[in-house]
C-alpha positions in Angstrom: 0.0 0.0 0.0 1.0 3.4 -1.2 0.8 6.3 1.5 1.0 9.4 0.6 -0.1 12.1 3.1 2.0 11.0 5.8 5.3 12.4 6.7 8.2 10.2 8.1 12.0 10.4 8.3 14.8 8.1 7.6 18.4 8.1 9.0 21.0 9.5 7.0 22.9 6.3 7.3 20.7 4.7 4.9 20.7 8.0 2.0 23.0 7.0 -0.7 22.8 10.3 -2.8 22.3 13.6 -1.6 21.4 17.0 -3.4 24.6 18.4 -5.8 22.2 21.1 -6.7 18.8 22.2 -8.0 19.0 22.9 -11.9 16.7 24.0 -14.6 15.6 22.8 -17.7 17.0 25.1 -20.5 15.6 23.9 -23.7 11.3 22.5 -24.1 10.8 19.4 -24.3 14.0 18.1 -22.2 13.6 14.3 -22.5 14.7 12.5 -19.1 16.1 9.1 -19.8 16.8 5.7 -17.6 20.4 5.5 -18.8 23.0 8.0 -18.9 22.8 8.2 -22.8 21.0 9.5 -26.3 19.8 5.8 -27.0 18.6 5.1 -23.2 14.7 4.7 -22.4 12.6 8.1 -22.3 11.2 7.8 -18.8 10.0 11.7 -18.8 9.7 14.6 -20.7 10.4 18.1 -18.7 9.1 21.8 -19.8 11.6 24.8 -20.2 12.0 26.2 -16.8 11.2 23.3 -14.9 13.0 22.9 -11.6 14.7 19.3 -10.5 16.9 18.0 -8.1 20.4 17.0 -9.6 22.0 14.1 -7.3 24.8 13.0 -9.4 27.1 12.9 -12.6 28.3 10.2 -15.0 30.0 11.7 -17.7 28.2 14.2 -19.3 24.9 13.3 -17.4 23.4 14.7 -14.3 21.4 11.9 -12.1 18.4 13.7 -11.7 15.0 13.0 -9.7 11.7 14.9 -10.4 9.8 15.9 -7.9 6.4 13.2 -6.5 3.7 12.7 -8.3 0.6 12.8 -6.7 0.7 9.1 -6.3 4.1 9.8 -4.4 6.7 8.5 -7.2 9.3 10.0 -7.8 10.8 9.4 -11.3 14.8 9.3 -11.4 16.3 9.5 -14.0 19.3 11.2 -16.6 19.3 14.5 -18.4 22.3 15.6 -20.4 24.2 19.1 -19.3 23.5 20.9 -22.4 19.9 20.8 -21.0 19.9 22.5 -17.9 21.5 25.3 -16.4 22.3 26.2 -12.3 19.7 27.5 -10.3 21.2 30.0 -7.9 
């Protein structure tokens, strides 16, 4: 069962990525893929201006995860760095 509208918390010993930085999408249309590359899976596709959570790098990828939906998934996923620029 899926719970949404309840809050918990979670020990940090358990977190294996934390927040690099929040970015934004920089070109419509930004597609968010399950691999770190042009031919991986398109899990999501992201609006110009939309702000995410970057968690990681591989190469020329950022590890990203999109905010919950209102079923409480969150979507992680790849977007490349010619898509996104630093918010500050």
């Amino acid at each position: 069962m899926l719970i949404v509208s309840k809050r918990g918390f979670v020990n940090s010993t358990f977190l294996t990525k934390s927040i690099i930085r929040h970015v934004r999408i920089s070109i419509d249309k930004t597609k968010v893929r399950l691999t770190p590359s042009q031919s991986g899976q398109i899990i999501a596709t992201l609006s110009f201006g939309t702000v995410i959570n970057a968690v990681g790098t591989t190469g020329d990828w950022y590890a990203v995860e999109i905010p919950a939906t209102q079923e409480g998934v969150i979507i992680s996923g790849y977007v490349h760095k010619d898509n996104i620029q630093f918010v500050k």
